[in-house]
Backbone bond lengths (Angstrom), bond angles and torsions (degrees), N, CA, C in turn:
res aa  C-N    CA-C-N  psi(-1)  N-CA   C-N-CA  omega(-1)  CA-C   N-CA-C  phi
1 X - - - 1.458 - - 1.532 111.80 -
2 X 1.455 124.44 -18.01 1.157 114.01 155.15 1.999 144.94 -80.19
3 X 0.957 104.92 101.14 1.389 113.65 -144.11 1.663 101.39 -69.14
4 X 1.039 142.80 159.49 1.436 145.13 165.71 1.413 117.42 -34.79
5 X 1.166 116.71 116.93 1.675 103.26 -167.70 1.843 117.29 -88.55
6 X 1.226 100.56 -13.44 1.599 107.59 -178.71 1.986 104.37 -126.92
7 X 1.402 103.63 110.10 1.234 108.76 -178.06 1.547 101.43 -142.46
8 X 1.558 125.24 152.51 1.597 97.11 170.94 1.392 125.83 -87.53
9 X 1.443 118.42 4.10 1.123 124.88 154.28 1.670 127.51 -33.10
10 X 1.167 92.52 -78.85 1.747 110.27 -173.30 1.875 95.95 -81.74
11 X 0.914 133.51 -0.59 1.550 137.05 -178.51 1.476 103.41 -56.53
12 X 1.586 117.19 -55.64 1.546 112.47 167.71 1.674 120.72 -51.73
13 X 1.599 111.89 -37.60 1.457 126.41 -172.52 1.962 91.47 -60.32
14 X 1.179 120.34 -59.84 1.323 135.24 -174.35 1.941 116.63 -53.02
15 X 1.658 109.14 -41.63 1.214 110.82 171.97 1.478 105.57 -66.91
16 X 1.056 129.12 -40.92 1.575 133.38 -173.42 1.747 111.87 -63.03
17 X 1.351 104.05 -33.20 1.642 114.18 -167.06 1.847 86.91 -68.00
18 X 1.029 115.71 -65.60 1.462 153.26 155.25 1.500 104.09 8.60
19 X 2.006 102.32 -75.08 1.652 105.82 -172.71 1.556 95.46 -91.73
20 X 1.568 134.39 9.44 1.479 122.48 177.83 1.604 105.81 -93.04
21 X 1.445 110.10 -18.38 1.924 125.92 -171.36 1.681 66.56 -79.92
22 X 1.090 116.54 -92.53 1.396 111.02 -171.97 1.440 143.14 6.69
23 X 1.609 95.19 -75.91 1.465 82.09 -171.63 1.820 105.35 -107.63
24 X 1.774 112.17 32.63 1.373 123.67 130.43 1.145 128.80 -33.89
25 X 1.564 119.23 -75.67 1.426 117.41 165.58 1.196 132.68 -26.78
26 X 1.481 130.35 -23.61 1.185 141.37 -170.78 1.453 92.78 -79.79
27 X 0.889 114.39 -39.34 1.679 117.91 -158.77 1.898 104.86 -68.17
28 X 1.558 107.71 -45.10 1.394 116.90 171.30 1.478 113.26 -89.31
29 X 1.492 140.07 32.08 1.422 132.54 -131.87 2.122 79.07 -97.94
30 X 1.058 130.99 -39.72 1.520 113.33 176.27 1.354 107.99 -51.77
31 X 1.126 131.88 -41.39 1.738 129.13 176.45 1.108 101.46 -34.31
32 X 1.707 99.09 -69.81 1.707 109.52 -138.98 2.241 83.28 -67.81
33 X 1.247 109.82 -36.56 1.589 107.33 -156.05 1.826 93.19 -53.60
34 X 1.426 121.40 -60.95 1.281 111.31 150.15 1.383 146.51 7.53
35 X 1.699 106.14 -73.69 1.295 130.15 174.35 1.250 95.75 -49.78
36 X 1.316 117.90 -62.88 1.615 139.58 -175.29 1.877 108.58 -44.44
37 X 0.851 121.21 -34.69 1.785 122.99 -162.80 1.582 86.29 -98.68
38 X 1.012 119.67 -39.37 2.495 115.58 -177.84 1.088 73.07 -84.02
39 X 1.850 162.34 -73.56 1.309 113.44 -161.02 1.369 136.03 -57.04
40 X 1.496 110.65 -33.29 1.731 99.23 169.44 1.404 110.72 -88.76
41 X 1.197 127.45 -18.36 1.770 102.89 168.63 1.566 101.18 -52.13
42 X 1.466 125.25 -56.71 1.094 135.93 -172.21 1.822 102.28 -23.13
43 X 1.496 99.22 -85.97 1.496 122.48 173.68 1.493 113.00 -28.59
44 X 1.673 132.38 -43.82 1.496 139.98 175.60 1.936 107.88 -70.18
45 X 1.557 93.11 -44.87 1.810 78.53 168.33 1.379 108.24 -76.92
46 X 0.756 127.09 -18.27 1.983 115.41 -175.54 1.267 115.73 -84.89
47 X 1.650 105.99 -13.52 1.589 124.25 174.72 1.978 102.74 -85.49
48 X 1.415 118.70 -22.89 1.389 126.07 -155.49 1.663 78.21 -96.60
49 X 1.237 120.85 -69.18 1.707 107.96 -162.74 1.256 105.68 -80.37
50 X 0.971 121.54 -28.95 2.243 102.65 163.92 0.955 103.24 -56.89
51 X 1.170 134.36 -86.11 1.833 124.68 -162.65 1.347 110.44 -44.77
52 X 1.219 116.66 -20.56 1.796 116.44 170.41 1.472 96.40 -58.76
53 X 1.254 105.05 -61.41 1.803 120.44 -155.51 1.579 100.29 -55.96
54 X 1.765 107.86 -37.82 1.759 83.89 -178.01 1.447 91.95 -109.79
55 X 1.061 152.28 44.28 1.577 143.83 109.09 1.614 92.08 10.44
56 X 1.538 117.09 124.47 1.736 119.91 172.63 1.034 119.54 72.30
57 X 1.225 129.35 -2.39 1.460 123.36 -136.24 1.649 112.64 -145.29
58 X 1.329 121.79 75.01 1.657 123.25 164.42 1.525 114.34 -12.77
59 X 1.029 130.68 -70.76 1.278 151.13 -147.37 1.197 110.16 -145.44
60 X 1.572 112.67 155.79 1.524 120.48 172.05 1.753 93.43 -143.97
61 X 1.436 129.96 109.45 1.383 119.36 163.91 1.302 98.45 78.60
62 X 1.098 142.11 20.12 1.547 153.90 168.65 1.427 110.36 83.42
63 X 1.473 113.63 21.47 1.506 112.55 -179.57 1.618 111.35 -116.17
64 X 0.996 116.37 129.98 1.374 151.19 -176.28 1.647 100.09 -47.69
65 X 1.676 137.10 170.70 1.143 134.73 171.30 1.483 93.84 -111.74
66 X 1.508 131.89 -6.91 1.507 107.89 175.30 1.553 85.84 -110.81
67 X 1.186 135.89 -35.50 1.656 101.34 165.23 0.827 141.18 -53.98
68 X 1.599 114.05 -29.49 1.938 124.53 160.21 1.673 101.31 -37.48
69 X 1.478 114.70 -73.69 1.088 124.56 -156.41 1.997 120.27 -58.34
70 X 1.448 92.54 -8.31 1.065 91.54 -178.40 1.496 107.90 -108.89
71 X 1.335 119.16 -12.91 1.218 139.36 176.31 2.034 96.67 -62.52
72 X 1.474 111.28 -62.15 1.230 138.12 -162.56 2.189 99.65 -49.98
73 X 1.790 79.26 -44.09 2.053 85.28 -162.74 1.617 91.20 -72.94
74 X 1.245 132.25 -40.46 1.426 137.06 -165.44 1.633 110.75 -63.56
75 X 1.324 98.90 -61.42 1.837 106.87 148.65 1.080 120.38 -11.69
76 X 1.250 114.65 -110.68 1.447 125.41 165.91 0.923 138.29 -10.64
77 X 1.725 116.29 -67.98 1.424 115.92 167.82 1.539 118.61 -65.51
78 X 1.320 112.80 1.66 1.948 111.95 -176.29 1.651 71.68 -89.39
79 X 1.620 133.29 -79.34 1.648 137.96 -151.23 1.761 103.02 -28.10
80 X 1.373 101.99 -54.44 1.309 135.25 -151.52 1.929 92.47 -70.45
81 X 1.390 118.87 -67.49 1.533 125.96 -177.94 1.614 98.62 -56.80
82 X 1.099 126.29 -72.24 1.543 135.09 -169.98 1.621 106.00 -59.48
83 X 1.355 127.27 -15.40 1.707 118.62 177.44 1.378 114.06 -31.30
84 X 1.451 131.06 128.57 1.815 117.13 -175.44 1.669 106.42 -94.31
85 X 1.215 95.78 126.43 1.239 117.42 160.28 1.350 149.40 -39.92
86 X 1.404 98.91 -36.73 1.598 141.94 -141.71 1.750 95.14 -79.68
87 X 1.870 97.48 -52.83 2.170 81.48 -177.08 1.384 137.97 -81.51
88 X 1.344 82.60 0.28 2.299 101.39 179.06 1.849 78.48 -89.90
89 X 1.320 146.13 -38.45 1.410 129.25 -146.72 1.796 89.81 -91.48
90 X 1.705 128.66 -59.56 1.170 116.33 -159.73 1.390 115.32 -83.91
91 X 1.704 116.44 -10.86 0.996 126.02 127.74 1.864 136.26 2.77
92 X 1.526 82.73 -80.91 1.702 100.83 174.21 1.241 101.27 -63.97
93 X 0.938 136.94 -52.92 1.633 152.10 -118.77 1.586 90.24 -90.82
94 X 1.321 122.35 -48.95 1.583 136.09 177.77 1.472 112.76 -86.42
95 X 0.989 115.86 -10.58 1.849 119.41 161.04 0.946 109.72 -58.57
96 X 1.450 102.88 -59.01 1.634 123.04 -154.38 1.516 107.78 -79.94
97 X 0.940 114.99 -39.56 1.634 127.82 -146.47 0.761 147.43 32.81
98 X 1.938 98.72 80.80 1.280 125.92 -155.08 1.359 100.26 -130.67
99 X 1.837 114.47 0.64 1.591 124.77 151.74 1.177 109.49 -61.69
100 X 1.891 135.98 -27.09 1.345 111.00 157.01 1.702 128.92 -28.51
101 X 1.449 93.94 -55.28 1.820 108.58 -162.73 1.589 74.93 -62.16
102 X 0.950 126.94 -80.30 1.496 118.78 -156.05 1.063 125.92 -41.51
103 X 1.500 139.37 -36.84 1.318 153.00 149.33 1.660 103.38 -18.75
104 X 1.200 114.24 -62.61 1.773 119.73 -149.00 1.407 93.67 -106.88
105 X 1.602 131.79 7.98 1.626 119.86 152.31 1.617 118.18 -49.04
106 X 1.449 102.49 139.73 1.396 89.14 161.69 1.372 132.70 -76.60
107 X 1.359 133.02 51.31 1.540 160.15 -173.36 1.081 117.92 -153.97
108 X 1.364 117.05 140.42 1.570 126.48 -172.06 1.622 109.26 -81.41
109 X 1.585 101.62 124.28 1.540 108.14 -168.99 2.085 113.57 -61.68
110 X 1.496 99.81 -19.65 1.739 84.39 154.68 1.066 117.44 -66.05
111 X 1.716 131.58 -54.86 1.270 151.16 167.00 1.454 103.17 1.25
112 X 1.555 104.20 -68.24 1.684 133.63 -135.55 2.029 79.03 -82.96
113 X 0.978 110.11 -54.32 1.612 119.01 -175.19 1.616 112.62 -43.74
114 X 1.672 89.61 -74.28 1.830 86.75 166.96 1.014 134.35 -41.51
115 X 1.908 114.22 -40.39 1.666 107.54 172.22 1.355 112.46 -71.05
116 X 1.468 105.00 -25.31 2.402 99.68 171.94 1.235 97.50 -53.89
117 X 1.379 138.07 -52.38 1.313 126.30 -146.69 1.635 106.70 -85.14
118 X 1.345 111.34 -34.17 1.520 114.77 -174.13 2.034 106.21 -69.45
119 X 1.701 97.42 -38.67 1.755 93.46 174.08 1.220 110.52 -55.00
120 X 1.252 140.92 -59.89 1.439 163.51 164.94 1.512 104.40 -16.16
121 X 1.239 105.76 -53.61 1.426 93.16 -179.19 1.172 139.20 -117.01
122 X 1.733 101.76 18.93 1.583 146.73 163.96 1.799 88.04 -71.02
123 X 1.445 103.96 -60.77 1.598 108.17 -156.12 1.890 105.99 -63.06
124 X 1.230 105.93 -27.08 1.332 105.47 176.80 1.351 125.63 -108.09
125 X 1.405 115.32 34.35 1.406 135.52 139.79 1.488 120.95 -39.98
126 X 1.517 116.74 -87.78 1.278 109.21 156.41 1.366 131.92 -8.41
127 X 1.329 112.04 -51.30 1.810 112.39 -150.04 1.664 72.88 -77.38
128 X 1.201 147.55 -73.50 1.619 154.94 -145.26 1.509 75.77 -55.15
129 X 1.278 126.98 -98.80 1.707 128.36 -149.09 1.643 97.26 -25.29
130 X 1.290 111.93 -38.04 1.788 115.31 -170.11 1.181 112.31 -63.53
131 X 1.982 117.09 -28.38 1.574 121.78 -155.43 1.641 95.34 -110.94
132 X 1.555 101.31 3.29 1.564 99.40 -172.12 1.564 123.27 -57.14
133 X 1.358 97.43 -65.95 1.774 115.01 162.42 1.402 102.09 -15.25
134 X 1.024 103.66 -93.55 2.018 128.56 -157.48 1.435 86.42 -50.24
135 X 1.709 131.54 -27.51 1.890 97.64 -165.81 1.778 92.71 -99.24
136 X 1.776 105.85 -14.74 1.187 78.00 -179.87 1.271 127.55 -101.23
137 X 1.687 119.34 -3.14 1.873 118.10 131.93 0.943 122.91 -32.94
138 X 1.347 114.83 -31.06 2.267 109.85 -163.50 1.650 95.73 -86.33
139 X 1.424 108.14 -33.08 1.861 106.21 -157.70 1.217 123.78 -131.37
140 X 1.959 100.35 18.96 1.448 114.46 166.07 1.750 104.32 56.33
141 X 1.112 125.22 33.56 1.426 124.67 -162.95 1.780 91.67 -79.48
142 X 1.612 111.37 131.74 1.326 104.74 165.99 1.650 101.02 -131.62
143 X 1.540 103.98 -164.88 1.474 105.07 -133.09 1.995 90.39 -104.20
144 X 1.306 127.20 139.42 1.412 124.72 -162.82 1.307 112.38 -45.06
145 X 1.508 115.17 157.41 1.575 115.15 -179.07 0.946 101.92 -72.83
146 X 1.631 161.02 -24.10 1.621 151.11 -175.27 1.238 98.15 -124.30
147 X 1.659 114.55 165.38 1.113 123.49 154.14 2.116 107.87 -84.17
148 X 1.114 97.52 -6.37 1.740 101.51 161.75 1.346 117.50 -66.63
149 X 1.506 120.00 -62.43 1.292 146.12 -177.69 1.956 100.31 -47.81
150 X 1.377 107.74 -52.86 1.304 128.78 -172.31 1.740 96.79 -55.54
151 X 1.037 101.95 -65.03 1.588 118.00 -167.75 1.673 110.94 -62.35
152 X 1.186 110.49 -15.75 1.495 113.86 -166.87 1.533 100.51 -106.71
153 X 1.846 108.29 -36.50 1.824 104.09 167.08 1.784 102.64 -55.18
154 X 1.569 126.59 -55.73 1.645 100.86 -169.70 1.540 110.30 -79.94
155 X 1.191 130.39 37.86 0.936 132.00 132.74 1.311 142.80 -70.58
156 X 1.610 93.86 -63.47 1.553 107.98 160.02 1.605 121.25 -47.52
157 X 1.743 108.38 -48.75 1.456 107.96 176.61 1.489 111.28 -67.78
158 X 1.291 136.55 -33.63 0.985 130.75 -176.50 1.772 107.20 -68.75
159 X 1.365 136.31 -17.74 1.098 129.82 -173.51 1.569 101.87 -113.24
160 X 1.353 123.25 -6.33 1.717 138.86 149.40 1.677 87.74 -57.36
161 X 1.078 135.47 -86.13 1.760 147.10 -149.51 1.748 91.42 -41.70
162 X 1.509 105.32 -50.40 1.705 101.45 -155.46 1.716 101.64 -61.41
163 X 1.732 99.81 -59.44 1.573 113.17 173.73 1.711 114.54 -32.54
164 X 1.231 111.73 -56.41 1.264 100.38 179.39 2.029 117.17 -88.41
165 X 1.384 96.78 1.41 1.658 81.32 154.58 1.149 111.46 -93.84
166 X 1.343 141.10 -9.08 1.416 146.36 161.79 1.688 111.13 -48.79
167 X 1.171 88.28 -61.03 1.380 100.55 175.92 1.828 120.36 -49.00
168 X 1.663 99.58 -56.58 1.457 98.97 -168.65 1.684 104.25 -59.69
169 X 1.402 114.38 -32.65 1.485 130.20 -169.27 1.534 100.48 -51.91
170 X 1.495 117.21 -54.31 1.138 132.02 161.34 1.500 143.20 -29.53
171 X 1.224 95.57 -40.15 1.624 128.17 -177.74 1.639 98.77 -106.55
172 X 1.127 125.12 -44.42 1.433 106.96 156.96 1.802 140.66 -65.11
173 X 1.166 89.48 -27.20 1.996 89.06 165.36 1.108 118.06 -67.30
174 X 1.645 111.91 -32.88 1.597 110.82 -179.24 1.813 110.60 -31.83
175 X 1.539 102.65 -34.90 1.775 116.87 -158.66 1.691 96.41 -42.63
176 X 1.750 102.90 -23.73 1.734 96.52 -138.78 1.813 88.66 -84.82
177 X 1.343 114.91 10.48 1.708 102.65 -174.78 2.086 86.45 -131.62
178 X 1.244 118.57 -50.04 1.068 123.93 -178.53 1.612 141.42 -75.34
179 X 1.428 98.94 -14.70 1.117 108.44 172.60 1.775 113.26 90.19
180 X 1.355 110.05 -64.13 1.330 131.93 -149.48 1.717 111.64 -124.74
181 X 1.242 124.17 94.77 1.236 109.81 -174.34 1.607 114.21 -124.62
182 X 1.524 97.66 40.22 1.667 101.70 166.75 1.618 99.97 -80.20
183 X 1.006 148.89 -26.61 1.709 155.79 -168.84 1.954 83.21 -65.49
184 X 0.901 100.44 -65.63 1.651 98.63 -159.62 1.821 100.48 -80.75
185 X 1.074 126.56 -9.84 1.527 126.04 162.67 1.711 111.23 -62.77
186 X 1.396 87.19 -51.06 1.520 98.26 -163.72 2.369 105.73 -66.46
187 X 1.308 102.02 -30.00 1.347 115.33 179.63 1.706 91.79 -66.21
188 X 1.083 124.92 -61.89 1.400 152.88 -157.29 1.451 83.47 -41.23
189 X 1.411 129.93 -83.61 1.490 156.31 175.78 1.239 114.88 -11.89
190 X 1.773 96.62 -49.32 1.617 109.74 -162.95 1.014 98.90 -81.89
191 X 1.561 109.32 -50.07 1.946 114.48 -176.69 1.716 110.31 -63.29
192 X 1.103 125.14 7.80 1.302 109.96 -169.33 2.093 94.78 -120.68
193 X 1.145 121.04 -27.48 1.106 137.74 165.04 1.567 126.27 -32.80
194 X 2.262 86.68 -56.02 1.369 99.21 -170.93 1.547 102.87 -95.67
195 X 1.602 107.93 -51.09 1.721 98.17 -158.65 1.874 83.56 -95.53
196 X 1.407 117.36 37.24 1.452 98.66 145.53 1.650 124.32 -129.28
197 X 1.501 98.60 18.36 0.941 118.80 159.08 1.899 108.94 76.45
198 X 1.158 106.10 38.86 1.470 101.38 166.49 1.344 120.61 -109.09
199 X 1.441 149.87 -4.76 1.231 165.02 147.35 1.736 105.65 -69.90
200 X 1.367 106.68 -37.92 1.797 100.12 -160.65 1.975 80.44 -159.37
201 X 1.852 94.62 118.83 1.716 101.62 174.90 1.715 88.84 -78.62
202 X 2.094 83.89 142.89 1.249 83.47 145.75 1.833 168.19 -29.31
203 X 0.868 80.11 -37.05 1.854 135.86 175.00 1.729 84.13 -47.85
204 X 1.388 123.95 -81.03 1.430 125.01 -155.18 1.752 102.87 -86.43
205 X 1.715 136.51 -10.93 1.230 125.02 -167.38 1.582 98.53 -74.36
206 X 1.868 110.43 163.35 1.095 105.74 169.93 1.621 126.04 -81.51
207 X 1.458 111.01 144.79 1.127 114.93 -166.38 1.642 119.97 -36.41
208 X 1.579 119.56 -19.57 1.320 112.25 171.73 1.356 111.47 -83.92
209 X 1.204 136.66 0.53 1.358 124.78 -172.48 1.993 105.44 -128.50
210 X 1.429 87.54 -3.46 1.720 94.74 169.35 1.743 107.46 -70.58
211 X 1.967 87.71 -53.67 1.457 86.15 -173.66 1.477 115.65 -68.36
212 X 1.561 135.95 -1.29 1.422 136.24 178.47 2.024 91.35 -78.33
213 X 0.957 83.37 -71.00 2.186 86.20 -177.20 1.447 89.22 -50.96
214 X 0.849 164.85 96.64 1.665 160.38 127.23 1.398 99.79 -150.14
215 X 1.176 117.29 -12.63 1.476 111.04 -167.25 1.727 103.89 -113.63
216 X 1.411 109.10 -14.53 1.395 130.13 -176.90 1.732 109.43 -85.69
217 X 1.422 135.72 149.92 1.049 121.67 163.19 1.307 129.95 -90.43
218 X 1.571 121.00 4.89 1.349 118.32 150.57 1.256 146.96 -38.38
219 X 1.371 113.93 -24.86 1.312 120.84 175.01 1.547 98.88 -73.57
220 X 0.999 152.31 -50.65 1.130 151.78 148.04 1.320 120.11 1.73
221 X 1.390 131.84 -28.33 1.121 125.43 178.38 1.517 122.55 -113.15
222 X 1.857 108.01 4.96 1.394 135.71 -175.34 1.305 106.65 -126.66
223 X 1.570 99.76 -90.46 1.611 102.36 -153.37 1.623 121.62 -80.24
224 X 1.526 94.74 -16.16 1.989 82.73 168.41 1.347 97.06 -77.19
225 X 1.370 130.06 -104.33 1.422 133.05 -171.43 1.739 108.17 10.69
226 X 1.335 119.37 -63.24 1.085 129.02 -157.67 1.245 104.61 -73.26
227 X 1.639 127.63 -49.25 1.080 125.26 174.05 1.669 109.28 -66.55
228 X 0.977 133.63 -7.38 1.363 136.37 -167.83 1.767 92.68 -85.75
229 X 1.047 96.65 -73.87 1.999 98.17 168.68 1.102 129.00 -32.52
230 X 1.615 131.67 -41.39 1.178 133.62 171.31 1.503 115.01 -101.87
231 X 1.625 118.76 26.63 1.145 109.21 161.74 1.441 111.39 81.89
232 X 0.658 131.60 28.45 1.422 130.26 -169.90 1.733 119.36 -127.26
233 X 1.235 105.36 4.90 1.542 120.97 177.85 1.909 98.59 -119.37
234 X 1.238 113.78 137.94 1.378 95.48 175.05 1.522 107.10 -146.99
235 X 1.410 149.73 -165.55 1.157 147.84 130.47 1.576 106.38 76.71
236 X 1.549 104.30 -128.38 0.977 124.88 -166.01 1.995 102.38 -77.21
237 X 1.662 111.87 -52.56 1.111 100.30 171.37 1.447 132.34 -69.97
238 X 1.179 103.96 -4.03 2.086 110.40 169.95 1.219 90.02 -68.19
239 X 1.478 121.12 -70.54 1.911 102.00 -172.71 1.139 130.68 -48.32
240 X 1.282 113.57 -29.43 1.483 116.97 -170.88 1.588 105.43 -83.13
241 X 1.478 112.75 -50.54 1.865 80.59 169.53 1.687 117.23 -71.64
242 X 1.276 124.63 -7.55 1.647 108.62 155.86 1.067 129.27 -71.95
243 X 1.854 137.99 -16.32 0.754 134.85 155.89 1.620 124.31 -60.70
244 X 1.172 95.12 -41.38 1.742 116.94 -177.97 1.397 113.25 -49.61
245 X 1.552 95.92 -52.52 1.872 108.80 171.32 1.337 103.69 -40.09
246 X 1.845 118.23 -84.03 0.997 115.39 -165.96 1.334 119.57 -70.74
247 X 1.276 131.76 30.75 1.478 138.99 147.75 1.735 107.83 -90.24
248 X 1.145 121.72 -18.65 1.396 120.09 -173.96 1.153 82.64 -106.10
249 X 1.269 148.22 -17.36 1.484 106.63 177.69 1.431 124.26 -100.68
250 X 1.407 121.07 -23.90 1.259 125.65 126.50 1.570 129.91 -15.01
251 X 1.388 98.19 -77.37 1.370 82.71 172.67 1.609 144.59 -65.22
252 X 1.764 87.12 -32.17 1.897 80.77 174.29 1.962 110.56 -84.38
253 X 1.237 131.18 8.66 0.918 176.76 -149.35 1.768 79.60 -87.20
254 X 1.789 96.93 -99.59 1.255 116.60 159.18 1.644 142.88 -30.42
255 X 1.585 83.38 -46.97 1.619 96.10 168.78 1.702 116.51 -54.86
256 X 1.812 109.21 -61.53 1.466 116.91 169.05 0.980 115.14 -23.56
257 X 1.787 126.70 -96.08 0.842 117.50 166.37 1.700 150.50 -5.05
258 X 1.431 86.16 -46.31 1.823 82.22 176.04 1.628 112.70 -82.06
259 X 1.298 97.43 -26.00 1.838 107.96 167.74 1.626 118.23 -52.48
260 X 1.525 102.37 -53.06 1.103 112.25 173.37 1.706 135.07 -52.24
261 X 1.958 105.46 -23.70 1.155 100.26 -160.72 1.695 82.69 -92.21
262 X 1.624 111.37 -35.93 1.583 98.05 -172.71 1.536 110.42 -63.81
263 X 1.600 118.93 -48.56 1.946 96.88 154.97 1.221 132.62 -7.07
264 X 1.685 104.25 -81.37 1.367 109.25 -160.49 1.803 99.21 -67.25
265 X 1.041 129.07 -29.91 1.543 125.07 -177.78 1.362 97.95 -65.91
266 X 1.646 133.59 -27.56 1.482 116.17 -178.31 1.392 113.14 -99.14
267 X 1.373 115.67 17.97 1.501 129.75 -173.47 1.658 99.52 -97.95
268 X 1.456 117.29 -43.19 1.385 145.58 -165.38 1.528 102.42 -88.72
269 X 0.987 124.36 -32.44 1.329 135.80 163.79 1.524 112.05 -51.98
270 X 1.523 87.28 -58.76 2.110 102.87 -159.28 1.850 93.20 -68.43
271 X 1.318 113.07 -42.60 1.350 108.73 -159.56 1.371 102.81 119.97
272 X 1.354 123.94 9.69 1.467 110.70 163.79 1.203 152.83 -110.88
């Protein structure tokens, strides 16, 4: 029952899902503007107790206090743009049972998911260009040393975006046994905060809890990307967390899927 999700057939069906996730957001745009104002308060306290923290202090771990800060705004707004969508949406979708209709589209209901998540964060483009100014007054953020360096961060972010729609996809099937998956959104948030390094870079955790986030794909949606932008990944370890990516996305890739088929078999089961 899961049908091929990339064909050029349904590719038009998929751009449309795409600009309709899209210009959704518009519809809730005080939320998201919201979301938007606790992310930069967020960003101004993390700017108030770092500069506390290096009070005296050039450096901490060979990092700078205006590279922190720019490290900190880049963070954020990647956590903040990439947030998944996906378990408040399939969520509803299995409350309601209105995953019937979705079932018998001619498009594969991962398909239909990925394009929610990719409109979503097409649609909240804008709001970032809007929050750009103010984070990049607060965190001196400037623009990558290469157009190499440049080209290789939307890479990384672009394979951050997939990982964590993997993820949200993930956290949204739970709905089909649990019902309710704001409990595990809200964990999701916290865990992606810390061991992905947007509250506290990698860079300063202790070596036992660096190597736990290194092994996690959260960093993926923070601290490579970010460190990739400011130069701070190079050589041999720039490839290796790009390889790493596309091993996590593959795999949870893989993982979905197999979630999905035992889902839909307990959907077919229930009668739904």
């Amino acid at each position: 029952m899961d049908r091929q999700i990339a064909t050029w057939p349904n590719a038009l069906a998929y751009l449309r899902l795409v600009s309709m996730a899209a210009r959704t957001i518009y519809v809730y745009r005080a939320n998201i503007g919201v979301n938007l104002l606790a992310m930069v308060v967020q960003l101004y306290l993390l700017k108030v107790v770092w500069s506390a923290v290096y009070a005296g202090r050039s450096t901490i771990a060979g990092v700078g206090l205006d590279e922190l800060l720019q490290y900190l705004v880049l963070s954020n707004i990647q956590v903040w743009l990439l947030s998944p969508s996906l378990p408040a949406f399939v969520q509803d979708r299995v409350r309601t049972g209105q995953i019937a209709i979705d079932l018998v589209r001619p498009v594969a209901f991962r398909g239909q998911l990925i394009a929610q998540q990719a409109g979503t964060t097409v649609g909240m483009l804008p709001f970032v260009l809007l929050a750009l100014p103010l984070a990049v007054g607060m965190g001196g953020l400037r623009l990558p040393s290469s157009l190499v360096m440049a080209c290789l961060y939307a890479i990384s972010l672009s394979l951050g975006f997939l990982i964590v729609t993997q993820i949200g996809l993930l956290l949204g099937l739970l709905a089909f046994w649990t019902l309710e998956t704001t409990g595990f959104l809200a964990l999701y948030r916290f865990v992606v905060q810390f061991f992905g390094g947007a509250l506290v870079p990698l860079w300063f955790l202790p070596p036992p809890l660096r190597g736990v986030a290194e092994l996690l794909p959260f960093q993926f949606q923070a601290f490579v990307p970010a460190s990739i932008y400011l130069d701070r990944l190079g050589g041999d370890e720039l490839l290796h967390a790009l390889a790493l990516q596309v091993l996590w996305v593959v795999g949870l890739f893989v993982l979905s899927r197999l979630v999905w088929q035992w889902a839909i078999t307990r959907a077919v089961i229930n009668g739904g």
